[in-house]
MARFI-876734 format. One line per 8 residues: for each residue x, y, z of N, C-alpha, C. Coordinates in pm, whole numbers. Each point is the difference from the previous one (the first is absolute). Example, Ala and Ser with C-alpha at 12.3 -4.5 7.8 and 13.67 -1.06 7.14 Angstrom:
! MARFI-876734
1319/-569/780/-89/119/0/90/120/0 ~ -35/105/-72/82/119/6/-77/109/73
END
This chain:
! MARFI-876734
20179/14872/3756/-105/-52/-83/-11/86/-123 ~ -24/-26/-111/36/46/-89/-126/-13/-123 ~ -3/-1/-74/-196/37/-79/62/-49/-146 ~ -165/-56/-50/-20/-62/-96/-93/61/-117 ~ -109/-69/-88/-62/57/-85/-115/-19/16 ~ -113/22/-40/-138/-63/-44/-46/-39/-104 ~ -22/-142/-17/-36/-44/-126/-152/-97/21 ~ -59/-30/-101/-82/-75/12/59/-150/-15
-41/-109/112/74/-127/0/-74/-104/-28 ~ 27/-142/1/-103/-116/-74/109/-112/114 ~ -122/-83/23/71/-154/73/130/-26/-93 ~ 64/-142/41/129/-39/-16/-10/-28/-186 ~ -69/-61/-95/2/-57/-102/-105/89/-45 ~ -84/15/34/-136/2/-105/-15/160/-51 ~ -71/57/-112/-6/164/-94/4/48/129 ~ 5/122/-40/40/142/103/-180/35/80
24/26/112/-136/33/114/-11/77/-98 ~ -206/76/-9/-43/42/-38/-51/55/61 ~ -12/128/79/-31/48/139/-163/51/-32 ~ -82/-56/83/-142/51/-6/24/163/88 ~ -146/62/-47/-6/150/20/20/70/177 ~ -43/-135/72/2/32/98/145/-34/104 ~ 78/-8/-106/149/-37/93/80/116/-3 ~ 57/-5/133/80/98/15/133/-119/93
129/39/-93/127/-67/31/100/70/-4 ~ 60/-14/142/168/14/-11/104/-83/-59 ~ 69/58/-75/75/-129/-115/157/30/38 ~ 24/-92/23/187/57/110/102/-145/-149 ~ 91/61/-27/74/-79/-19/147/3/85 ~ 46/-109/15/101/-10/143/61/-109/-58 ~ 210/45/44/54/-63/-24/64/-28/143 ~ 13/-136/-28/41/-89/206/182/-48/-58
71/89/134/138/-26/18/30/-83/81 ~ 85/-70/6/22/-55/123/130/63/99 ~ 95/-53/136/89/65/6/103/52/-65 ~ 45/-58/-143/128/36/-33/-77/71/-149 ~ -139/52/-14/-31/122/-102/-24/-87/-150 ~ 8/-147/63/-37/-94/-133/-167/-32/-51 ~ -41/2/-103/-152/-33/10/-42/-103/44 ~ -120/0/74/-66/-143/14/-181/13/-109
55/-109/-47/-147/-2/-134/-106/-116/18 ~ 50/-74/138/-53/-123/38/-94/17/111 ~ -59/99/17/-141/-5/90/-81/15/-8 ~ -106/-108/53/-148/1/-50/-75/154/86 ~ -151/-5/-9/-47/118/-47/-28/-12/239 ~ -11/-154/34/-5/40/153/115/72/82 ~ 116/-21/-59/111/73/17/17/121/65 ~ -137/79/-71/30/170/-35/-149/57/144
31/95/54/-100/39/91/21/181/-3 ~ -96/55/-94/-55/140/-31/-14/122/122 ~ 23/82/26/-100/30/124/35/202/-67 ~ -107/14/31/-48/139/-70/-38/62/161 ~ 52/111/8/21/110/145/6/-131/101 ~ 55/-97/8/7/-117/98/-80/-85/-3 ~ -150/4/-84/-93/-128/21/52/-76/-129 ~ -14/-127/3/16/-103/-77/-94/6/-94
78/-36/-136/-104/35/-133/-28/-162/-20 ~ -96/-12/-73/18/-160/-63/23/2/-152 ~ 72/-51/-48/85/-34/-98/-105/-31/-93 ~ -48/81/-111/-109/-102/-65/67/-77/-144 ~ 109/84/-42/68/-58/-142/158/-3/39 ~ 33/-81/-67/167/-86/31/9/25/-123 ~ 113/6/-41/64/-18/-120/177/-20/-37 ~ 54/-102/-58/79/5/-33/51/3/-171
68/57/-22/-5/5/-143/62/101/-85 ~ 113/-39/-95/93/77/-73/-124/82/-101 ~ -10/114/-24/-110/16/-93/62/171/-48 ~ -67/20/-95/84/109/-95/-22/135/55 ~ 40/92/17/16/170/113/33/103/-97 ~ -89/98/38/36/156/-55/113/36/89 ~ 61/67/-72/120/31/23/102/136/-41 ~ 13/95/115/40/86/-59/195/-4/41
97/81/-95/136/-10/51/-2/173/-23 ~ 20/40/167/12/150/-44/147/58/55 ~ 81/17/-62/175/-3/-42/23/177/7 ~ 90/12/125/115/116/16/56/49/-134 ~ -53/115/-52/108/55/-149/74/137/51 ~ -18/10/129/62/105/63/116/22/-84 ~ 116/139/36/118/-7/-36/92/-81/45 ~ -20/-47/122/144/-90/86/-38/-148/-59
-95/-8/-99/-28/-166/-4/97/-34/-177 ~ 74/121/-19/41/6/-132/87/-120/-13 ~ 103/-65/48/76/-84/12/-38/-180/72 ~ -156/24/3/-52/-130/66/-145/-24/-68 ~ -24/78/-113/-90/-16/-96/-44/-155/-31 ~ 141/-5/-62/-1/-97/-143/-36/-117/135 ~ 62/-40/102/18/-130/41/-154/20/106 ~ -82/117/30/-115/1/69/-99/-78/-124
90/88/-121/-150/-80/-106/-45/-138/-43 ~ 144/-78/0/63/-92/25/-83/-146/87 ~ 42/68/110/-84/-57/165/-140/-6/-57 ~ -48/115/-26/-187/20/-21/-33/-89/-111 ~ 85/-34/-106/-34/-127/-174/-5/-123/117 ~ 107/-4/84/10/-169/41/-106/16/52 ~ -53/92/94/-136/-15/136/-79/-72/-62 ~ -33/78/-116/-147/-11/-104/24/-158/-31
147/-26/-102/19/-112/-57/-53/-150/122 ~ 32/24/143/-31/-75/61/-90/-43/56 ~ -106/116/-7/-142/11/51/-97/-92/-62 ~ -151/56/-15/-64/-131/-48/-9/11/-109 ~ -15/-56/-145/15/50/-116/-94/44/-25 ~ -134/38/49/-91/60/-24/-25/127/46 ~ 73/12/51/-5/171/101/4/98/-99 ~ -51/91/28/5/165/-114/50/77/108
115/86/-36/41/101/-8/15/112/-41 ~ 38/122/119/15/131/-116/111/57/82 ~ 74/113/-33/131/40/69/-29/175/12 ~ 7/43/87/15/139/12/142/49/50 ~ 91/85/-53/116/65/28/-4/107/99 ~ 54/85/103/-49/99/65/175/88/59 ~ -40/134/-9/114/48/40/-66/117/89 ~ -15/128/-80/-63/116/24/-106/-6/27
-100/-95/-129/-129/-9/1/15/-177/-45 ~ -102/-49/-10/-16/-147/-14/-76/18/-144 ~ 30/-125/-59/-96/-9/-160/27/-132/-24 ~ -101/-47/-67/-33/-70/-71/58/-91/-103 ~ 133/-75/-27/59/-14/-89/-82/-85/-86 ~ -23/-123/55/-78/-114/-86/-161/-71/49 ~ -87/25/-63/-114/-37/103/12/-173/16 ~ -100/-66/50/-35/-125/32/38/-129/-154
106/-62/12/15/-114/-101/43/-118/69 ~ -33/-110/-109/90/-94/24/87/-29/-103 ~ 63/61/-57/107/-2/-131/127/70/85 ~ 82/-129/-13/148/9/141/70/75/-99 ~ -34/8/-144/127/76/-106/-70/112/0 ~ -117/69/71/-26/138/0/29/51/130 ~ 12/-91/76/-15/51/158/164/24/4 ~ 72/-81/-38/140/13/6/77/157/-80
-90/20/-90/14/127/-125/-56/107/124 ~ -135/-6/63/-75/104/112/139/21/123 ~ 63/-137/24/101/45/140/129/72/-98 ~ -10/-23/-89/178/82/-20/-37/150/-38 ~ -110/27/31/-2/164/-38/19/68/88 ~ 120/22/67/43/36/127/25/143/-77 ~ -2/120/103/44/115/-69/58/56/156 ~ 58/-32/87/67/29/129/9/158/-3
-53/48/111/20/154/-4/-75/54/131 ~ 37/109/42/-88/45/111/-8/-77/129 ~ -171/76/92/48/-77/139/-84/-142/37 ~ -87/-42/107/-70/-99/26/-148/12/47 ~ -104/-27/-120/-140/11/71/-41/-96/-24 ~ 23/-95/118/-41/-134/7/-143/-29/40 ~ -45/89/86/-130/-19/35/-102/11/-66 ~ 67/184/-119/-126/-33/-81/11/-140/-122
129/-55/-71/-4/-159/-47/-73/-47/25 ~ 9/-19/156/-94/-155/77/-135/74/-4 ~ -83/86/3/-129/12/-8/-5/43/-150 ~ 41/19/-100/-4/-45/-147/-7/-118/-41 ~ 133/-99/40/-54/-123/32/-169/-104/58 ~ -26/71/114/-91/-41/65/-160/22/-68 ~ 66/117/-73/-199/46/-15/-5/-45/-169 ~ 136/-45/-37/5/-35/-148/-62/-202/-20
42/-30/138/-16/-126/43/-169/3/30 ~ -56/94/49/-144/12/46/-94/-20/-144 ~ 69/73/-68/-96/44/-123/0/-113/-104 ~ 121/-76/1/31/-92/-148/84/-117/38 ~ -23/-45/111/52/-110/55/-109/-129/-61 ~ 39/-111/-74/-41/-79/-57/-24/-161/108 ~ 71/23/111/17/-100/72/-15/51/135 ~ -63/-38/75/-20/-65/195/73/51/82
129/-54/-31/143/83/76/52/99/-35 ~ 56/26/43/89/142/-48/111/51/101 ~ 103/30/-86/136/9/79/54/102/-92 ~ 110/88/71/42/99/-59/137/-30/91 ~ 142/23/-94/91/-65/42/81/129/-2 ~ 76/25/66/50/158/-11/143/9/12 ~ 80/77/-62/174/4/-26/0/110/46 ~ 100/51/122/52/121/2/153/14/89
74/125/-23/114/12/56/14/99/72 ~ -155/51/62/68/155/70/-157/2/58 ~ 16/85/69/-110/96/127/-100/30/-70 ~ -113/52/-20/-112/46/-76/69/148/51 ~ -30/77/-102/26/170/22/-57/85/-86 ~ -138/-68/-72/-82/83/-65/-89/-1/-13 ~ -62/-82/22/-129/-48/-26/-117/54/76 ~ -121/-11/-79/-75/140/22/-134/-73/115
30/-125/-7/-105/-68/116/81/-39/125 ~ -57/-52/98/50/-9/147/28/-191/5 ~ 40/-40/131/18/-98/-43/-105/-63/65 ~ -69/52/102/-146/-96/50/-67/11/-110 ~ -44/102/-83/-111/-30/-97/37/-113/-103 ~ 113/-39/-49/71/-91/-69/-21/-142/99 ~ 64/9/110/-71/-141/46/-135/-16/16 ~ -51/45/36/-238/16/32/-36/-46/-154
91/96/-102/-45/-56/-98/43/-151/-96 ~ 124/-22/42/31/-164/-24/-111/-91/97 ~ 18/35/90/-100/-79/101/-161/-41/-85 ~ 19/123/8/-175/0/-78/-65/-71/-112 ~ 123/17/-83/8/-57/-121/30/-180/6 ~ 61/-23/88/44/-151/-23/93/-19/-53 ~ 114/116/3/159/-56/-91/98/-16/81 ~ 20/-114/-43/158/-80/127/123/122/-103
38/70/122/171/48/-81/120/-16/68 ~ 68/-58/-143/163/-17/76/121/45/-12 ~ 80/60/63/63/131/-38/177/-116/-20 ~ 33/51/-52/186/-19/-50/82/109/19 ~ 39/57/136/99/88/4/161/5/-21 ~ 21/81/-85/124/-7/-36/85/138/48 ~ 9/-45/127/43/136/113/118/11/25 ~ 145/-75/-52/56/39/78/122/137/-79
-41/82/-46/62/85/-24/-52/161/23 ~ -133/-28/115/-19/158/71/74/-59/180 ~ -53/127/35/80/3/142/-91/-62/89 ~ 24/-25/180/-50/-79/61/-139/62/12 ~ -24/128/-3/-85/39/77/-146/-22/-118 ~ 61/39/-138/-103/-1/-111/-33/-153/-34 ~ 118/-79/-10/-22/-151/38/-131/-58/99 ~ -12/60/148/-53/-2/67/-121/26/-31
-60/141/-54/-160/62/-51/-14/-129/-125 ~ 113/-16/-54/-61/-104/-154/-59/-78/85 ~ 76/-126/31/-11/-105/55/-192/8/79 ~ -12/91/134/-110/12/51/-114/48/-120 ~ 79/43/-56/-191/64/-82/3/-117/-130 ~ 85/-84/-44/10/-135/-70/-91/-137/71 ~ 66/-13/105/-75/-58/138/-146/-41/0 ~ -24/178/55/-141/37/36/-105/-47/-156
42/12/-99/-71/-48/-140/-19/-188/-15 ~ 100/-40/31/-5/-152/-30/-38/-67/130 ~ 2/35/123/-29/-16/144/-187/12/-3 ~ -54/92/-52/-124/34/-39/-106/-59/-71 ~ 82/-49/-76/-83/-79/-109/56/-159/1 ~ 75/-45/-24/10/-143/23/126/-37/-85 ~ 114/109/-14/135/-34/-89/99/2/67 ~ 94/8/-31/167/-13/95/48/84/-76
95/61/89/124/110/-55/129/-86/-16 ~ 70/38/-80/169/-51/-34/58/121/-48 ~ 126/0/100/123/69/-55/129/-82/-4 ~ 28/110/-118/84/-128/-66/136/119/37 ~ 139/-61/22/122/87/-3/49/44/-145 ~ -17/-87/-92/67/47/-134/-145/-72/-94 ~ -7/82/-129/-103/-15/-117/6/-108/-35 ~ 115/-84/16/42/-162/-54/-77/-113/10
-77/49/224/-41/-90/42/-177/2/-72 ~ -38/114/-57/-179/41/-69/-13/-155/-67 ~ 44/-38/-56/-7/-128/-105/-91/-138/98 ~ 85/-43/145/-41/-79/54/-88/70/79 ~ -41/61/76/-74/113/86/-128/-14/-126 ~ 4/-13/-61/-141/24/-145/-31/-123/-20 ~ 64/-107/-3/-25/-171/40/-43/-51/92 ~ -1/100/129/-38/-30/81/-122/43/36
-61/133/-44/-88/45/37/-128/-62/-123 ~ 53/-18/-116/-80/-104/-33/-47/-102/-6 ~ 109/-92/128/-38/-100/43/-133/-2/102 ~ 57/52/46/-89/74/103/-158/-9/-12 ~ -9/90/-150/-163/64/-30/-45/-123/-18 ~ 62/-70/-57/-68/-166/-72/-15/-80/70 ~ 2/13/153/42/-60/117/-74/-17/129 ~ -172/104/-22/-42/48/124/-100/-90/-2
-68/18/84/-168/5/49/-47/91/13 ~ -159/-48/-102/-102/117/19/-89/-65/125 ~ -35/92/95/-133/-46/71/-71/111/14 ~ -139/-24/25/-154/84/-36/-39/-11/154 ~ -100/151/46/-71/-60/103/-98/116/-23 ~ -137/-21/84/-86/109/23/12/37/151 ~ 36/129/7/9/47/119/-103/1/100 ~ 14/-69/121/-133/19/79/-94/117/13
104/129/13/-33/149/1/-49/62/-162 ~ -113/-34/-12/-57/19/-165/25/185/9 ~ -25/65/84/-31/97/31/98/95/-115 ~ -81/53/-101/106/131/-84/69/107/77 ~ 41/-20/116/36/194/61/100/27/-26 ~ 84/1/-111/46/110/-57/199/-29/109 ~ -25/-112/110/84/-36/121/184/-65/-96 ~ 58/-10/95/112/-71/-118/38/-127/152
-9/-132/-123/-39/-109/110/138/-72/2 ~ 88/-44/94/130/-21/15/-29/-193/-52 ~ 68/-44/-87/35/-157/-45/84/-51/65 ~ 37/-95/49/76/-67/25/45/-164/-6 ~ 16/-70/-107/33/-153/-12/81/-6/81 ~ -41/-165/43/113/-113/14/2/-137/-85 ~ 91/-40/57/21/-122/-59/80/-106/143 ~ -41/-89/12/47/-161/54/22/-43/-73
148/-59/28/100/-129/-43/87/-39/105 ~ 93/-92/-47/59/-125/91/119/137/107 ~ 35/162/-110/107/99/56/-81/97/-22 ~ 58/122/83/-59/123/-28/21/71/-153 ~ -154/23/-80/-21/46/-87/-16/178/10 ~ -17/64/-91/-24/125/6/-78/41/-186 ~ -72/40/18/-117/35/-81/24/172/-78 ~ 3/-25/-62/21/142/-87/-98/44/-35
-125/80/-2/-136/15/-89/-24/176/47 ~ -119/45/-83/-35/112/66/-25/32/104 ~ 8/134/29/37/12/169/-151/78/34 ~ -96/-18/-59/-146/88/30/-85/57/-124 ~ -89/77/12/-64/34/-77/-132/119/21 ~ -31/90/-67/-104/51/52/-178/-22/-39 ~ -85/-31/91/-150/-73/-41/-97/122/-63 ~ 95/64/-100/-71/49/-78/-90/2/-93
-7/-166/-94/-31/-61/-90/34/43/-102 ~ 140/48/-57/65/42/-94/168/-115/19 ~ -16/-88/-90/151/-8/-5/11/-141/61 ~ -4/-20/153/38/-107/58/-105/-89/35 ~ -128/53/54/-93/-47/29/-107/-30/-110 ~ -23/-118/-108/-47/7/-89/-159/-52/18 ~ -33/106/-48/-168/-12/-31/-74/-89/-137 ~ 8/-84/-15/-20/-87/-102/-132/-82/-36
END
């Protein structure tokens, strides 16, 4: 099971819910596979059955609907990514190009330390100018990226959703945060992330730590991991994952357990259809009233 975002949601057609003061909602967005990992975009909102530490939630908002996402692309400039630059940057123009045309973006680069290349646009001839400033060098602090990413998404995110899409080719080996505080804090926040590993030129064992601590990030929040064997395949792998975003369901619920304690409450969707489905969304949350549980 795998974790999603929190956004504020609205019925099928009509302006966006306007949440009175006294609501408090879990906002899951979830994408439904079927056996062979294909989307299904065709189920109504009875379909889906919630259940938070095992009791059944009731569903109060459905939503289907392509609609425009903050969006971060936070891209490997390590030294080993010197020769898979140009065609990572490549992959990341089409993602964007395919996404919704309204989406804003910003790109952060990360090797040693993570920064900032281009903040939040929608100008594809600046964002494209922000990905080629590759300067490849040094080792991998991916973790601190993704919570640069995350808290950059907290502060100046213009839109509901939020996704942070992540490129890398190697192990984290510097980074100055851990990797539970990096997931607690995607969780918290409401950002679906989806990682693109481009692994196959470390050994089995470092392969192995990538892969699990790649995993554990998109498993958490409500994204999928891909590794790809050669940089060639980033192009379709970035078509796909933007198919994807444009692709989900949002659903809303108020948790029976109003209770703030501070507890971290396990999610779990389903979905019924004619074959076995499988549900991708966030995997929990903590009833802190910061982040997931919105006080409105």
């Amino acid at each position: 099971m795998v974790a999603c975002l929190a956004v504020p949601l609205a019925a099928q057609d009509p302006p966006p819910t306007v949440f009175r003061s006294d609501s408090r909602l879990v906002v899951l967005h979830a994408t439904v596979l079927d056996a062979d990992g294909r989307l299904v975009t065709n189920l109504q909102q009875g379909a889906f059955h919630v259940l938070e530490n095992g009791v059944e939630q009731e569903v109060k908002i459905f939503r289907r609907e392509d609609a425009p996402v903050s969006i971060g692309l936070i891209i490997d400039d390590s030294g080993s990514m010197i020769n898979k630059r140009d065609r990572v940057a490549a992959a990341a123009l089409a993602l964007v190009e395919a996404s919704h045309p309204d989406d804003e973006v910003f790109v952060v680069h990360f090797n040693e330390k993570a920064y900032m290349d281009l903040d939040f646009t929608h100008d594809r001839k600046r964002l494209g100018e922000g990905l080629a400033k590759f300067d490849s060098r040094g080792t991998t602090a991916m973790r601190d990226a993704v919570r640069l990413g995350i808290e950059h998404l907290q502060r100046k995110a213009a839109e509901d959703k939020k996704v942070l899409i992540l490129i890398t080719d190697g192990e984290d080996n510097t980074s100055v945060i851990g990797q539970d505080y990096v997931i607690r804090a995607a969780q918290q926040s409401g950002v679906l992330i989806y990682a693109i590993g481009l692994l196959s030129e470390i050994d089995d064992q470092q392969t192995h730590r990538a892969q699990r601590d790649l995993d554990a990030l998109t498993q958490a929040t409500g994204g999928q991991s891909y590794y790809l064997k050669e940089s060639s395949e980033a192009d379709r792998t970035a078509l796909d994952i933007a198919h994807n975003i444009r692709n989900q369901y949002t659903l809303a619920y108020s948790p029976t357990n109003q209770v703030l304690d501070g507890m971290y409450r396990r999610i779990l969707v389903k979905a019924t259809g004619p074959a076995p489905l499988t549900v991708l969304t966030r995997a929990g949350y903590w009833a802190n009233g910061k982040g997931t549980v919105e006080d409105r």
